[in-house]
N, C-alpha and C positions, 0 to 999 in steps of 0.2 A: 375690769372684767374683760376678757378677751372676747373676740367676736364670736367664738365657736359658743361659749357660755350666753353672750346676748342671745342669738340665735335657737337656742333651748331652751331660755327664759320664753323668748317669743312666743314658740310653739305649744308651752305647759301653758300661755298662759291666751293664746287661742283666738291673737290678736296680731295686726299686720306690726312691723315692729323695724325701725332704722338703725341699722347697726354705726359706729363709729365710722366705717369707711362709706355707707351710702347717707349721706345728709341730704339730698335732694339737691335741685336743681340750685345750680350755681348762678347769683346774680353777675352782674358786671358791676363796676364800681358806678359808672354813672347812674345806672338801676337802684343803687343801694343814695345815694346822692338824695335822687328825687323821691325814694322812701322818705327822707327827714326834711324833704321840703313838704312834701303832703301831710306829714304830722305834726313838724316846725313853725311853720313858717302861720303867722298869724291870719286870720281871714280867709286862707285858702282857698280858695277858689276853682282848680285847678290845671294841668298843663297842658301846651299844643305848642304846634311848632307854625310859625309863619317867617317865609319866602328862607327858612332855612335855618333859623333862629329860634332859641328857646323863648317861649310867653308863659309867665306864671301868674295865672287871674287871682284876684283878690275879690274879694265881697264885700269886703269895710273899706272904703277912700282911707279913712282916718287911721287904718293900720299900716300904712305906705312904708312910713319912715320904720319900722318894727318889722317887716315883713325884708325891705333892703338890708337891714343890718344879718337877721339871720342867713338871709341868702349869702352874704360877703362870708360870716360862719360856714357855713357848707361849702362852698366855692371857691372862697378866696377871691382872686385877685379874678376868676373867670366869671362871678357873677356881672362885671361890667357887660357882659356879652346877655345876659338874659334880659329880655324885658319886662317888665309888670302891665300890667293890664287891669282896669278896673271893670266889671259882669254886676249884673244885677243880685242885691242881695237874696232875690228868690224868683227862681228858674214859674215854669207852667208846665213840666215834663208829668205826668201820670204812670201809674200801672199796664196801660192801655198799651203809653208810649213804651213801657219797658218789655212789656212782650213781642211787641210790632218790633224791639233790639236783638232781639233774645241770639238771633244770626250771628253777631258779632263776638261768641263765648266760642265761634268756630275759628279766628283769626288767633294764631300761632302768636304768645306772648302776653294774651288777654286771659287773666284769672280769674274775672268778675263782675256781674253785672248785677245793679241794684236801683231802688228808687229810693232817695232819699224825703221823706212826706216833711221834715224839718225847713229842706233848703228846696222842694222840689226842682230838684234836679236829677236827672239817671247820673249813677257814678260808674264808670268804666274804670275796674280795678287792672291796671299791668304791671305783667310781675317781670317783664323786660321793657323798657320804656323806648325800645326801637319800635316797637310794638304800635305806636302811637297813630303814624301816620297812615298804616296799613286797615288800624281800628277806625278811624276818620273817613276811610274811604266807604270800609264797609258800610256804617251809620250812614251817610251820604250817597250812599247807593240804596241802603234801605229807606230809604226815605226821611232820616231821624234827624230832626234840626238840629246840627251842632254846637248852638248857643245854649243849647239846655242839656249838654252832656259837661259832666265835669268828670274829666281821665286824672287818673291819680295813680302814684307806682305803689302797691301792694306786696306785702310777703308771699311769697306760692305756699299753697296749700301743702302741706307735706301728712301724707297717711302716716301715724304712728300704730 
């Protein structure tokens, strides 16, 4: 279908609508990376960065060995550079806390903000994972303890 024909379908059909050439917003590959560790990677827990370095938290100690093998999958020989981290398997984050966050859906690269009632913990969805650190600050300006945010890289929302 050529774009002229998508673009008329769109209209008869009275809805926003992505043609072949506008797919939305372009990840980076490291973006796309940490997409398949926050779906991958077992126990999940998930990323930050300290003194410069990637931290991927876990929630199960016992998924350690299962959580380094897929990281070596996604990374390769670069996962030697990431470290694991073991987080409690259930956060104390609330509703409360997630409106008290809500700020941080203003930081350029942050998709999504939720409260997880499963693992309580707030999840900070980024759909660019440079996003990370600038997300950190805001949460930490706003007062949000960062031991109960779990950031994770998320697909962007794309209007069809």
């Amino acid at each position: 279908m050529s774009n002229r024909a998508a673009l008329v379908l769109c209209l008869i059909l009275s809805a926003g609508c992505i043609t072949p050439d506008e797919s939305g917003p372009e990840q980076t590959p490291l973006t796309r990376q940490f997409m398949r560790v926050t779906k991958e990677v077992p126990a999940f827990g998930g990323i930050t960065r300290e003194n410069g370095g990637w931290v991927v938290a876990l929630l199960d100690p016992e998924q350690r060995e299962a959580a380094e093998t897929r990281l070596r999958d996604i990374f390769g020989e670069e996962a030697a550079q990431i470290a694991l981290r073991e987080r409690a398997p259930r956060g104390s984050a609330s509703e409360e806390m997630k409106n008290a966050a809500r700020d941080v859906l203003g930081v350029p690269g942050v998709g999504r903000l939720d409260y997880d009632e499963t693992t309580g913990y707030l999840e900070v969805g980024l759909v660019d994972v440079e996003a990370l650190e600038p997300a950190q600050a805001k949460l930490d300006a706003l007062g949000i303890p960062l031991d109960q945010v779990v950031f994770q890289a998320v697909a962007p929302i794309v209007a069809l």
